[in-house]
MIFI-859936 format. One line per field, with one value per residue (C-alpha): residue in three letters; x, y, z. Coordinates in steps of 0.2 Angstrom, whole numbers, plus 5000, padded with zeros to 4 digits. Layout:
<rs>
aa: c(ALA:...)
u: c(X:...)
v: c(Y:...)
w: c(Z:...)
</rs>
This chain:
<rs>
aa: c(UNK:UNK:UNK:UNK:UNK:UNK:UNK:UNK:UNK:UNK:UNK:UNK:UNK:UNK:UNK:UNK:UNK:UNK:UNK:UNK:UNK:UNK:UNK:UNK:UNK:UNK:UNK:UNK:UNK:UNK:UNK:UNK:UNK:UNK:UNK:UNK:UNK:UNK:UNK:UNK:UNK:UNK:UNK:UNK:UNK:UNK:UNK:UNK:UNK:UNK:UNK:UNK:UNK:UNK:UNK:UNK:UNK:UNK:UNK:UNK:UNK:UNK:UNK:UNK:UNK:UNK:UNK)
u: c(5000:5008:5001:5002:5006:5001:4995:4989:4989:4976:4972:4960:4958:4977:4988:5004:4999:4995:4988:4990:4980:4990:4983:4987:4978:4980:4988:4977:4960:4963:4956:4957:4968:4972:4972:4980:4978:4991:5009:5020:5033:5042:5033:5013:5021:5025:5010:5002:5015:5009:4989:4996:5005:4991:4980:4992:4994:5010:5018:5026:5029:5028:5025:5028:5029:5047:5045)
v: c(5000:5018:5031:5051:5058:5077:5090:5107:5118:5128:5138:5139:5156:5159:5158:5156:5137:5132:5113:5101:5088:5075:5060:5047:5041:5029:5035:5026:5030:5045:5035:5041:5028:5036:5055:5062:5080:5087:5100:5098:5087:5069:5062:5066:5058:5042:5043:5042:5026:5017:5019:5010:4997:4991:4994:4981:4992:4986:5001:4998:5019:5034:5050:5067:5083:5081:5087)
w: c(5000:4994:5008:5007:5025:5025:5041:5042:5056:5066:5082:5093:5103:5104:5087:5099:5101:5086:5084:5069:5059:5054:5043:5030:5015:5003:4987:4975:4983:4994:5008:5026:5034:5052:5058:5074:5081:5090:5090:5075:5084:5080:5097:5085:5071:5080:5088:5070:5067:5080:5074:5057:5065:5079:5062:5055:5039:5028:5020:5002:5000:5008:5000:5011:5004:5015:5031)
</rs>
């Protein structure tokens, strides 16, 4: 399975702590796969990881716009 990680950011009331969408979707359909909200950090993005692996999710590619 090829999946497309991407996020955007937001606020809430106070733009100096801005919070993050982060999902994945399949590449072929565009299919949600898993989401996380959260601060733009490596400790979010592992957090989204471990949703694919307890998913049991088998990654052939990743695409990133290279964070």
């Amino acid at each position: 399975m090829s999946l497309k990680v991407d996020e955007m950011w937001f606020y809430v009331g106070n733009k100096k702590r801005p919070r993050w969408l982060w999902w994945v979707e399949d590449a072929g359909t565009g299919e949600i796969i898993a989401f996380v909200f959260g601060r733009r950090t490596h400790q979010t993005f592992r957090y989204l990881l471990s949703l694919l692996e307890r998913a049991k999710i088998e990654v052939i590619r990743w695409i990133t716009d290279s964070w």
